[in-house]
Backbone atoms as SQL, in Angstrom:
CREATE TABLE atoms (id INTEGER PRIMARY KEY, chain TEXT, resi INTEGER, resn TEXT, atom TEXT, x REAL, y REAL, z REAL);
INSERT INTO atoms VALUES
  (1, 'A', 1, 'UNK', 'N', 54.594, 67.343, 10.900),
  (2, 'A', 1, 'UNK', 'CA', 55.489, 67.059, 12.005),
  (3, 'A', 1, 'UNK', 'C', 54.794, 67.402, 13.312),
  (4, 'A', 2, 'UNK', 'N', 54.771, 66.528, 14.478),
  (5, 'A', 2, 'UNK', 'CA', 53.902, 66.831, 15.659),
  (6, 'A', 2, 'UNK', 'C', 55.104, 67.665, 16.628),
  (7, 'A', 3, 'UNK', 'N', 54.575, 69.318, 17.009),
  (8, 'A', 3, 'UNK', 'CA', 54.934, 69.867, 17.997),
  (9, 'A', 3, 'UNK', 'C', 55.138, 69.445, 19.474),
  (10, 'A', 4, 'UNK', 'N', 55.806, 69.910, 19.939),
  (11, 'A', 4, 'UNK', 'CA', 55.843, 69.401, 21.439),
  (12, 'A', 4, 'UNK', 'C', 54.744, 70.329, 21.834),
  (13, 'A', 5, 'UNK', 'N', 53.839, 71.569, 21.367),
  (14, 'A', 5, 'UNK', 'CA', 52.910, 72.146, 22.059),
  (15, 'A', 5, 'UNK', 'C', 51.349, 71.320, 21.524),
  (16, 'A', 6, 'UNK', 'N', 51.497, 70.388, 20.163),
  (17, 'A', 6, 'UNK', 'CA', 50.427, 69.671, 19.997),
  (18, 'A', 6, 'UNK', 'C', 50.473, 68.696, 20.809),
  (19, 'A', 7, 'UNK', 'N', 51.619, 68.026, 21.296),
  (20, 'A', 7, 'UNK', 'CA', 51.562, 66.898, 22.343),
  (21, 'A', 7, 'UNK', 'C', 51.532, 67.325, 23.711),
  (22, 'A', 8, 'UNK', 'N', 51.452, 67.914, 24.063),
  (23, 'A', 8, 'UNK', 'CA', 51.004, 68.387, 25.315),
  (24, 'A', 8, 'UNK', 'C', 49.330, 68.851, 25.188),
  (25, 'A', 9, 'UNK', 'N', 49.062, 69.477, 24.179),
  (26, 'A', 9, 'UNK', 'CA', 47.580, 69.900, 24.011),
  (27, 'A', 9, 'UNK', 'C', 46.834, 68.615, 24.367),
  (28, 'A', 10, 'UNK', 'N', 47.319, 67.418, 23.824),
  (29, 'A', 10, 'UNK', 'CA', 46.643, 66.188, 22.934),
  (30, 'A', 10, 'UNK', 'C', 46.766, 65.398, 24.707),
  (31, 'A', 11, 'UNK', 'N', 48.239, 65.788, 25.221),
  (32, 'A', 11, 'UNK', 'CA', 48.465, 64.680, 26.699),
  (33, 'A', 11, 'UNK', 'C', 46.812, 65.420, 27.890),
  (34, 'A', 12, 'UNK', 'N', 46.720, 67.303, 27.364),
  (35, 'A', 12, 'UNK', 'CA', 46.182, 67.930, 28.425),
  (36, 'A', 12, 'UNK', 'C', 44.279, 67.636, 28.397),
  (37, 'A', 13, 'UNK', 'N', 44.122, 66.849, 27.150),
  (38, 'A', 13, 'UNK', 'CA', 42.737, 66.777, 26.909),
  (39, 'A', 13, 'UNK', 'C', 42.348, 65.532, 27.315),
  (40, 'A', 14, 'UNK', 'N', 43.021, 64.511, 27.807),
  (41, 'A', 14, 'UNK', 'CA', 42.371, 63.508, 28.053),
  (42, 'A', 14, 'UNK', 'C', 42.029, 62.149, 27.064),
  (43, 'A', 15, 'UNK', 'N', 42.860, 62.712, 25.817),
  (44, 'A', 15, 'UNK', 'CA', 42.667, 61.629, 24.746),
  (45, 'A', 15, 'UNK', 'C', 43.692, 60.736, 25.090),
  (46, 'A', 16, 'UNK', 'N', 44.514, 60.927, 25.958),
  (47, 'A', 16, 'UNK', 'CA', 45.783, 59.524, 26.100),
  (48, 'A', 16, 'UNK', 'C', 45.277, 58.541, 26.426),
  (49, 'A', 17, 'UNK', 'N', 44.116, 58.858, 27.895),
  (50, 'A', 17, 'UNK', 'CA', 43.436, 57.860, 28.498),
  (51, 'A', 17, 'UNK', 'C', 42.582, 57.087, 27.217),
  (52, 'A', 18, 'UNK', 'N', 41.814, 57.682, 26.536),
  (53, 'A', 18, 'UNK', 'CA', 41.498, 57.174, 25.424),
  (54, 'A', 18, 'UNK', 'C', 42.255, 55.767, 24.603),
  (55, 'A', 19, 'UNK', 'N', 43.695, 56.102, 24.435),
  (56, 'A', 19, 'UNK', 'CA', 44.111, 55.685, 23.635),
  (57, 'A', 19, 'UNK', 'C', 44.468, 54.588, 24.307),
  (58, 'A', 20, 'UNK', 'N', 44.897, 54.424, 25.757),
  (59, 'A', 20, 'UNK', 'CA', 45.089, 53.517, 26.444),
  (60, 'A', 20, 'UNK', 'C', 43.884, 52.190, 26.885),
  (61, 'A', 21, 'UNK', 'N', 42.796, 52.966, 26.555),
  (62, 'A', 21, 'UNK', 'CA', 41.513, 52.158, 26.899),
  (63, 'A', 21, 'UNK', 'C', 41.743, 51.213, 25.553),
  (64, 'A', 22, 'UNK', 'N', 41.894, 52.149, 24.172),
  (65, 'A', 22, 'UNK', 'CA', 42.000, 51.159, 23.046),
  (66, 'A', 22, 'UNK', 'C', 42.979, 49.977, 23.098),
  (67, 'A', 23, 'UNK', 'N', 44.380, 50.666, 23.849),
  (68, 'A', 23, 'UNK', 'CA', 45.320, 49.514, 23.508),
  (69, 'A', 23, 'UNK', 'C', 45.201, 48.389, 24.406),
  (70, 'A', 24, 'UNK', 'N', 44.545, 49.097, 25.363),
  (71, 'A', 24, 'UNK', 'CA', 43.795, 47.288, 26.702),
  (72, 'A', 24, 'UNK', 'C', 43.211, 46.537, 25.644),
  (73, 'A', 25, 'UNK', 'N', 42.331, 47.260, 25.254),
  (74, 'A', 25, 'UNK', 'CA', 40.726, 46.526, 24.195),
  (75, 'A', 25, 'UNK', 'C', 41.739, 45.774, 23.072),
  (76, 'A', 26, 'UNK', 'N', 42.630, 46.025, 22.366),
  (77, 'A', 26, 'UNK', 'CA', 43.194, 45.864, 20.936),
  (78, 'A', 26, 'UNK', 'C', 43.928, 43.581, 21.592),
  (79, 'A', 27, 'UNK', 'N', 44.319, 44.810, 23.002),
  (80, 'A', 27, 'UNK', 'CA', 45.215, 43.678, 23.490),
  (81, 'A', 27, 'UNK', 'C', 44.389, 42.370, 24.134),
  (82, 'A', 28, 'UNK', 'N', 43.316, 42.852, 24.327),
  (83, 'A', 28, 'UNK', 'CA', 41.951, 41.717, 25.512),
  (84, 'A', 28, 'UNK', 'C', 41.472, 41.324, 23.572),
  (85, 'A', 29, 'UNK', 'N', 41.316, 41.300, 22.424),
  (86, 'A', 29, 'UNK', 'CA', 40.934, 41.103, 21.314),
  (87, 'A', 29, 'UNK', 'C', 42.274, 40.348, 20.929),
  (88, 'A', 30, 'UNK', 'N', 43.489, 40.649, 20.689),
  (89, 'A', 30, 'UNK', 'CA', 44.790, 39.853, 20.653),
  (90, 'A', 30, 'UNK', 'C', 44.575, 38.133, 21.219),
  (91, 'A', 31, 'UNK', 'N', 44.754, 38.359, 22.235),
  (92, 'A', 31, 'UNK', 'CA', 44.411, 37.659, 23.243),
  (93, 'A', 31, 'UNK', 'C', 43.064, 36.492, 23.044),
  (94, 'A', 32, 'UNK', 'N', 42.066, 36.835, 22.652),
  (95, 'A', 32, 'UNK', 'CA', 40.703, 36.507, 22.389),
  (96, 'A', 32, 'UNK', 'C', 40.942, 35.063, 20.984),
  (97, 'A', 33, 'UNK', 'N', 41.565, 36.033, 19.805),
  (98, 'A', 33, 'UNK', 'CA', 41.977, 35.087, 18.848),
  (99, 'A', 33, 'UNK', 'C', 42.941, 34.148, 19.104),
  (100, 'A', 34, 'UNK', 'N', 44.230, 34.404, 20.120),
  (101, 'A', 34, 'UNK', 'CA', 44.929, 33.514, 20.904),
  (102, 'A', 34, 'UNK', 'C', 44.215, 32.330, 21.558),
  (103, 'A', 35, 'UNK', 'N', 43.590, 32.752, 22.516),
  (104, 'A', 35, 'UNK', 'CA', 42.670, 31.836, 23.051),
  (105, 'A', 35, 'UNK', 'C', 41.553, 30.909, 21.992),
  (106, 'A', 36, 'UNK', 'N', 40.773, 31.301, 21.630),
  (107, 'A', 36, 'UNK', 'CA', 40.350, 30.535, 20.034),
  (108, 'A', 36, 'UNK', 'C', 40.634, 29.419, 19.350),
  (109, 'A', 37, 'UNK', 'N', 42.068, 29.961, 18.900),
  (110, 'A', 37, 'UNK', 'CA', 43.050, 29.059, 18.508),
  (111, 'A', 37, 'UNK', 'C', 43.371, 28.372, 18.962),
  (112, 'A', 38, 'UNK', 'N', 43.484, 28.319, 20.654),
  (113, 'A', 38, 'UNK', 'CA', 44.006, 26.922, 21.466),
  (114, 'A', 38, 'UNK', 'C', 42.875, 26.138, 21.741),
  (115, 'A', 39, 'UNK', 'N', 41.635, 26.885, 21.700),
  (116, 'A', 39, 'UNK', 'CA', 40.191, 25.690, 22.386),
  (117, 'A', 39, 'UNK', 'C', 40.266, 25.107, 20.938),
  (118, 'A', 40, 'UNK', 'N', 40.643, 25.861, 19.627),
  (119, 'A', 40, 'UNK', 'CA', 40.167, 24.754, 18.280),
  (120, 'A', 40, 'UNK', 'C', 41.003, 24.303, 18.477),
  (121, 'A', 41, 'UNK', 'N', 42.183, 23.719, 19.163),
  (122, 'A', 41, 'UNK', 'CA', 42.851, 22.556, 19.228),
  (123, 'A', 41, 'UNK', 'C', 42.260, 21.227, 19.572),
  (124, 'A', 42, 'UNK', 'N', 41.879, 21.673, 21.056),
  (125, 'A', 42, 'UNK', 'CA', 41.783, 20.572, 21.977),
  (126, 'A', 42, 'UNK', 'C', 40.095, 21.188, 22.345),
  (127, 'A', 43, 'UNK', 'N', 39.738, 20.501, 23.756),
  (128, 'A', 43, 'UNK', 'CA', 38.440, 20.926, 24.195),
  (129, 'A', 43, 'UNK', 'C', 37.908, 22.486, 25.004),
  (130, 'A', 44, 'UNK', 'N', 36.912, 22.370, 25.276),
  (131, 'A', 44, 'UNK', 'CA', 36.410, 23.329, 25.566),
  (132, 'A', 44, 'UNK', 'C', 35.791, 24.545, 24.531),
  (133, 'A', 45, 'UNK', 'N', 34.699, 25.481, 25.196),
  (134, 'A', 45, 'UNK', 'CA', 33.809, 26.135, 24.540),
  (135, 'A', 45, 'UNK', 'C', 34.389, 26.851, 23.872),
  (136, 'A', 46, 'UNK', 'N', 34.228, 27.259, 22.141),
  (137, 'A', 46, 'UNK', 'CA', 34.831, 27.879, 21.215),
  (138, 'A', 46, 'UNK', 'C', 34.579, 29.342, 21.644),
  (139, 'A', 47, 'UNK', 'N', 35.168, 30.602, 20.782),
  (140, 'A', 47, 'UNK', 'CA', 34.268, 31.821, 20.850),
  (141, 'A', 47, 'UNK', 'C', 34.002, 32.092, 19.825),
  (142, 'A', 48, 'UNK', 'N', 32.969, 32.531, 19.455),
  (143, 'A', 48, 'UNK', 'CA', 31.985, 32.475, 18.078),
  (144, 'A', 48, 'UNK', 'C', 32.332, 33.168, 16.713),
  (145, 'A', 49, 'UNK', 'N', 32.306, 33.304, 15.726),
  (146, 'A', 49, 'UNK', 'CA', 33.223, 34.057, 14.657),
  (147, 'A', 49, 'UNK', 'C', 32.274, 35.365, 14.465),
  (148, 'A', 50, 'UNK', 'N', 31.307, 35.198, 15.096),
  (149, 'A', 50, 'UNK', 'CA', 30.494, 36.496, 15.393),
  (150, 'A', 50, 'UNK', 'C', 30.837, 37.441, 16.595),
  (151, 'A', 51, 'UNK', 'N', 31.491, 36.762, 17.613),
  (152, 'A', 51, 'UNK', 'CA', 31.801, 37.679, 18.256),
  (153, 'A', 51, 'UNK', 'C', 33.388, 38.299, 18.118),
  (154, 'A', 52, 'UNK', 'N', 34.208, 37.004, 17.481),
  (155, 'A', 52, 'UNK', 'CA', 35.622, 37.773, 17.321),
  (156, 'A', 52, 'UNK', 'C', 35.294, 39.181, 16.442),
  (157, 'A', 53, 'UNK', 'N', 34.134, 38.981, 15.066),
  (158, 'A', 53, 'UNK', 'CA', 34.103, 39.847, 14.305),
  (159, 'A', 53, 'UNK', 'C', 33.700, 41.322, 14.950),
  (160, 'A', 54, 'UNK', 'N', 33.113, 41.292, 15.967),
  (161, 'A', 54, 'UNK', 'CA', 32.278, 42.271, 16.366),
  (162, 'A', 54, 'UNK', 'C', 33.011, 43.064, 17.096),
  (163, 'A', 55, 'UNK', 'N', 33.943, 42.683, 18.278),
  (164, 'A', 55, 'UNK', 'CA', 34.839, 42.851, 18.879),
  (165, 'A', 55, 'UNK', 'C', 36.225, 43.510, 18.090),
  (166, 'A', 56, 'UNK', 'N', 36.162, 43.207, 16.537),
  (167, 'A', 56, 'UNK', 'CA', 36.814, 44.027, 15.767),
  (168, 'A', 56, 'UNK', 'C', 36.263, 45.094, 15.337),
  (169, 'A', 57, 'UNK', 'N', 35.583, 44.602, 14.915),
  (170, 'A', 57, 'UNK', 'CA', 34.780, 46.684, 14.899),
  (171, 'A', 57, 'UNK', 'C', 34.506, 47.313, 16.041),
  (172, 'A', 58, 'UNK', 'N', 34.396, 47.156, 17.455),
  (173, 'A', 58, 'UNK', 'CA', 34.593, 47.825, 18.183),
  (174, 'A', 58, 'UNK', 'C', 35.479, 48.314, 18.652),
  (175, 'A', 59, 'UNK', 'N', 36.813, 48.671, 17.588),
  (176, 'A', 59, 'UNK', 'CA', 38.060, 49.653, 18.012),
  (177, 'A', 59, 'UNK', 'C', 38.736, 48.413, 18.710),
  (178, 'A', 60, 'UNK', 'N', 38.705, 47.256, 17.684),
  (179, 'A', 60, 'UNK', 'CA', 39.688, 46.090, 18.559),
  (180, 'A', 60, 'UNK', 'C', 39.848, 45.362, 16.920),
  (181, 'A', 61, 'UNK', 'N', 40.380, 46.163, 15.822),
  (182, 'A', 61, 'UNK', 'CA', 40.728, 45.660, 14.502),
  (183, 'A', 61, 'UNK', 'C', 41.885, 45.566, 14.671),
  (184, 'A', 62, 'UNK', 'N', 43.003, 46.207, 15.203),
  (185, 'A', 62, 'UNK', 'CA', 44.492, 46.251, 15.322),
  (186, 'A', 62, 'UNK', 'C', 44.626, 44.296, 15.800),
  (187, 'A', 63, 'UNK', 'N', 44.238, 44.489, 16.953),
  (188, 'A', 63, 'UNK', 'CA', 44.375, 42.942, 17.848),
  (189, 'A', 63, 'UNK', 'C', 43.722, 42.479, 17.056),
  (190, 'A', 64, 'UNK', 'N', 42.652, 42.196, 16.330),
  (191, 'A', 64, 'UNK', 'CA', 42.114, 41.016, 15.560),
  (192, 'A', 64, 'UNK', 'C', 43.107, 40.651, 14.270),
  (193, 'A', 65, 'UNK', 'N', 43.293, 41.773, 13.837),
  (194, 'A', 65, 'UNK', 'CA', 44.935, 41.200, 12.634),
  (195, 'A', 65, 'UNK', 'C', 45.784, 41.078, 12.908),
  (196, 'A', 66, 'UNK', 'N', 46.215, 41.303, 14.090),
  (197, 'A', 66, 'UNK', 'CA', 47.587, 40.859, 14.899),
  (198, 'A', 66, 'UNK', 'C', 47.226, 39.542, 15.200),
  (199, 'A', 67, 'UNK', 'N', 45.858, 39.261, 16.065),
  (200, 'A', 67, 'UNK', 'CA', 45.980, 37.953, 16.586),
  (201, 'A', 67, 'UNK', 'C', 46.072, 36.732, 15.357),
  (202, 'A', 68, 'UNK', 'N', 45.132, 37.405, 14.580),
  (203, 'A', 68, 'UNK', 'CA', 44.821, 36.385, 12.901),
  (204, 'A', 68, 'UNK', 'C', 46.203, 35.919, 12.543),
  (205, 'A', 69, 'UNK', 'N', 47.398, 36.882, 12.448),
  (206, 'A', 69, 'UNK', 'CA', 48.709, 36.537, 11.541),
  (207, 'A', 69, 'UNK', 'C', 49.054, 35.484, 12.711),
  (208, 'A', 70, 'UNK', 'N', 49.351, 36.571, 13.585),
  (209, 'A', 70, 'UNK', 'CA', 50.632, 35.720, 14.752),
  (210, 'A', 70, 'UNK', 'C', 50.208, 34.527, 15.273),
  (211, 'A', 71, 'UNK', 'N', 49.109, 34.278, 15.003),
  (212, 'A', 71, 'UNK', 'CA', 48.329, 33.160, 15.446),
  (213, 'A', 71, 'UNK', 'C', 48.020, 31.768, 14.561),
  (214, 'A', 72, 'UNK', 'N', 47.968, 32.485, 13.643),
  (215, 'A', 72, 'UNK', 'CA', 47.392, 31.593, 12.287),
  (216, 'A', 72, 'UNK', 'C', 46.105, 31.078, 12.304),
  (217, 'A', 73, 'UNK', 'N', 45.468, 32.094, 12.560),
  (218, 'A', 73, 'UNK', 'CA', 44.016, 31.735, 13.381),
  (219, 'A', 73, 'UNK', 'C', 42.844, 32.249, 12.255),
  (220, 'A', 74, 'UNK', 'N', 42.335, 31.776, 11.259),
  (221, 'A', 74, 'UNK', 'CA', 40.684, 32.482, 10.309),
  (222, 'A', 74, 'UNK', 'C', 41.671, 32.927, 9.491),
  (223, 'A', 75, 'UNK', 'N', 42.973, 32.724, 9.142),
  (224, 'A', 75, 'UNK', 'CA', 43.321, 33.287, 8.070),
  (225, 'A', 75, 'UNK', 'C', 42.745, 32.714, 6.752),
  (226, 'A', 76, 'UNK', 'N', 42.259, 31.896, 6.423),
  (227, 'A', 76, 'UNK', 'CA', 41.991, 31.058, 5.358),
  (228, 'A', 76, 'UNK', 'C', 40.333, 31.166, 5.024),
  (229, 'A', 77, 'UNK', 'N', 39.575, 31.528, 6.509),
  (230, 'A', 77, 'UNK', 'CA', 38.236, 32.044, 6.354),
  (231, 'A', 77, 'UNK', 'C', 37.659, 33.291, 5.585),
  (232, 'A', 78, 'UNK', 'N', 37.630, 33.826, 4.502),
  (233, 'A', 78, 'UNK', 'CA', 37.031, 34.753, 3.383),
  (234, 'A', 78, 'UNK', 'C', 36.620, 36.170, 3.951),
  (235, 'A', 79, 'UNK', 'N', 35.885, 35.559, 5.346),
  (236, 'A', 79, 'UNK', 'CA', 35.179, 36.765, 5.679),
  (237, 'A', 79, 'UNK', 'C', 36.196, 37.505, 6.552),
  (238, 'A', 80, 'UNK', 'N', 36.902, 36.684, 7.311),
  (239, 'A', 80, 'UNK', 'CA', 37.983, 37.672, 8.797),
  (240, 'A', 80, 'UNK', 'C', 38.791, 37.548, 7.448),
  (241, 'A', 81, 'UNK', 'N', 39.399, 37.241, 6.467),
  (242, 'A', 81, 'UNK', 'CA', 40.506, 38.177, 5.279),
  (243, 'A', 81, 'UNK', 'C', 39.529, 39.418, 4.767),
  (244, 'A', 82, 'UNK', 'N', 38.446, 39.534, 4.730),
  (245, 'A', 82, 'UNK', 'CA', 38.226, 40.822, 3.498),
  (246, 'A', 82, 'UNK', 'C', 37.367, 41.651, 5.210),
  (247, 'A', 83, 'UNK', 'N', 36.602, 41.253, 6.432),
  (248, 'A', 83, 'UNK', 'CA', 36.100, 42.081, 6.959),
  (249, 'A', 83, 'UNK', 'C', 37.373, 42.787, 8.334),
  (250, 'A', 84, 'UNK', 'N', 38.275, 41.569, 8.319),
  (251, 'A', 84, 'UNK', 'CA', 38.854, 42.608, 9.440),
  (252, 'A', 84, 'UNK', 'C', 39.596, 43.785, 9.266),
  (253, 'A', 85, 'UNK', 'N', 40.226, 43.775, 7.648),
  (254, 'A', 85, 'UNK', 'CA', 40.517, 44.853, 7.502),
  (255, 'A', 85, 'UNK', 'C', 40.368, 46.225, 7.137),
  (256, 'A', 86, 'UNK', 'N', 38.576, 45.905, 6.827),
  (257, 'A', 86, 'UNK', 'CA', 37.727, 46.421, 7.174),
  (258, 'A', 86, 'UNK', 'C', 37.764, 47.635, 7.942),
  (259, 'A', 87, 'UNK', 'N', 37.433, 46.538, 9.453),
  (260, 'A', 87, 'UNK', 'CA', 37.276, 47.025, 10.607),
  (261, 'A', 87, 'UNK', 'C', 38.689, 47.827, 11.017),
  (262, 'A', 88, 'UNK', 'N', 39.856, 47.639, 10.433),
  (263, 'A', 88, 'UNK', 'CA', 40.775, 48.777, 10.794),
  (264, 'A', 88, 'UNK', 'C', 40.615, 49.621, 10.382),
  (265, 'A', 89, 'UNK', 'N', 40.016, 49.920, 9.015),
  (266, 'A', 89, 'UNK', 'CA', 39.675, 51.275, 8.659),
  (267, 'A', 89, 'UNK', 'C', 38.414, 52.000, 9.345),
  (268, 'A', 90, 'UNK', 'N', 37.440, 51.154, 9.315),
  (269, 'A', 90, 'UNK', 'CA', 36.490, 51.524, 10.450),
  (270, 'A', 90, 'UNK', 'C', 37.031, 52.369, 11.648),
  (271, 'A', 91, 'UNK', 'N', 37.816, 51.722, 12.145),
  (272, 'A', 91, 'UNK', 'CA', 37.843, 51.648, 13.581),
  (273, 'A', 91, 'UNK', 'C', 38.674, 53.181, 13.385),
  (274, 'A', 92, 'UNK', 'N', 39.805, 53.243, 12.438),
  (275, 'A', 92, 'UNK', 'CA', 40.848, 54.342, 12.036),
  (276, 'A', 92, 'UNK', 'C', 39.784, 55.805, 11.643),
  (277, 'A', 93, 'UNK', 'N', 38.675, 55.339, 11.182),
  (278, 'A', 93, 'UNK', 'CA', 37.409, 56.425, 10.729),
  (279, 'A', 93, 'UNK', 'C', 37.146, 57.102, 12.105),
  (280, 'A', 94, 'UNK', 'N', 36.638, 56.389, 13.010),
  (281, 'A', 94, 'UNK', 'CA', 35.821, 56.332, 14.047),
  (282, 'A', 94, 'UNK', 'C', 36.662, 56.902, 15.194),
  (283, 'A', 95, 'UNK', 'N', 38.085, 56.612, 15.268),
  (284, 'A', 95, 'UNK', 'CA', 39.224, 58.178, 15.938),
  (285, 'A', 95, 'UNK', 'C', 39.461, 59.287, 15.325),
  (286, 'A', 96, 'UNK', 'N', 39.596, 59.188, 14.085),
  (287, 'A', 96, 'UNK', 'CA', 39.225, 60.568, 13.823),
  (288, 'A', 96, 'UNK', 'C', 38.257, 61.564, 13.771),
  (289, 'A', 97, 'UNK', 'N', 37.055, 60.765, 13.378),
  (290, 'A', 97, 'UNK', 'CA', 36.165, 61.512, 14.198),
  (291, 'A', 97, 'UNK', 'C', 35.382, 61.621, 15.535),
  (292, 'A', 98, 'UNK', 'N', 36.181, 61.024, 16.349),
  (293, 'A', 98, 'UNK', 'CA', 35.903, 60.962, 17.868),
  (294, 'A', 98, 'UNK', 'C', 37.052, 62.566, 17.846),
  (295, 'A', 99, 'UNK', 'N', 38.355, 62.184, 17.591),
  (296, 'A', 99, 'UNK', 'CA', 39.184, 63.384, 17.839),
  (297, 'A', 99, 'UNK', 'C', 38.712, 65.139, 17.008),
  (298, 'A', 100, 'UNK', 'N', 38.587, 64.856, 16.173),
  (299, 'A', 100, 'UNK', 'CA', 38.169, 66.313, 15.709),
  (300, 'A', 100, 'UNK', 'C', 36.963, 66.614, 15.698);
C-alpha cells in the first residue's frame, strides 16, 4: 500500500518530472502509429517499422500498444505482436532500475 510519506518522498525527488517526460514520449509514440496509419492510407512519406520499433524500446512501449490496438495499425505484422510487448517489459525493467 503506498504511504502518503512515500508519495511525497517519490513527488520530493524529482522522479514525477521523470514520469511526465515518459508520458509526453508514450504519447508523441501514440501519436506516431496514428500518423502511420493515415500516410498507409493515402500519400505521403511512411515512418519506418524500424523506427516505430525503436521508439518502443525507448520507454515509448505503452504508446506503441496503445497506438497498435486503437489504431489497428502492425497488428497482423509478427514482429510489432511478439516485440512490442517486449518492449513494455523492457521499458517496465529499465524504471525500475532507473528508480532503485
Amino acid at each position: 500500500m503506498l504511504h502518503l510519506d512515500s508519495f511525497r518522498l517519490f513527488m520530493d525527488t524529482g522522479i514525477s518530472v521523470y514520469i511526465s517526460i515518459i508520458v509526453i514520449w508514450n504519447l508523441i509514440v501514440f501519436f506516431l502509429y496514428g500518423l502511420d496509419k493515415t500516410k498507409s492510407k493515402g500519400e505521403g512519406r511512411r515512418i519506418s517499422e524500424r523506427t516505430l520499433l525503436v521508439t518502443a524500446f525507448l520507454l515509448g512501449g505503452l504508446g506503441a500498444f496503445l497506438g497498435m490496438h486503437l489504431f489497428h495499425h502492425k497488428t497482423k505484422h509478427r514482429i510489432f505482436i511478439i516485440l512490442i510487448p517486449v518492449s513494455i517489459f523492457v521499458n517496465i525493467l529499465t524504471i525500475i532500475l532507473f528508480i532503485s
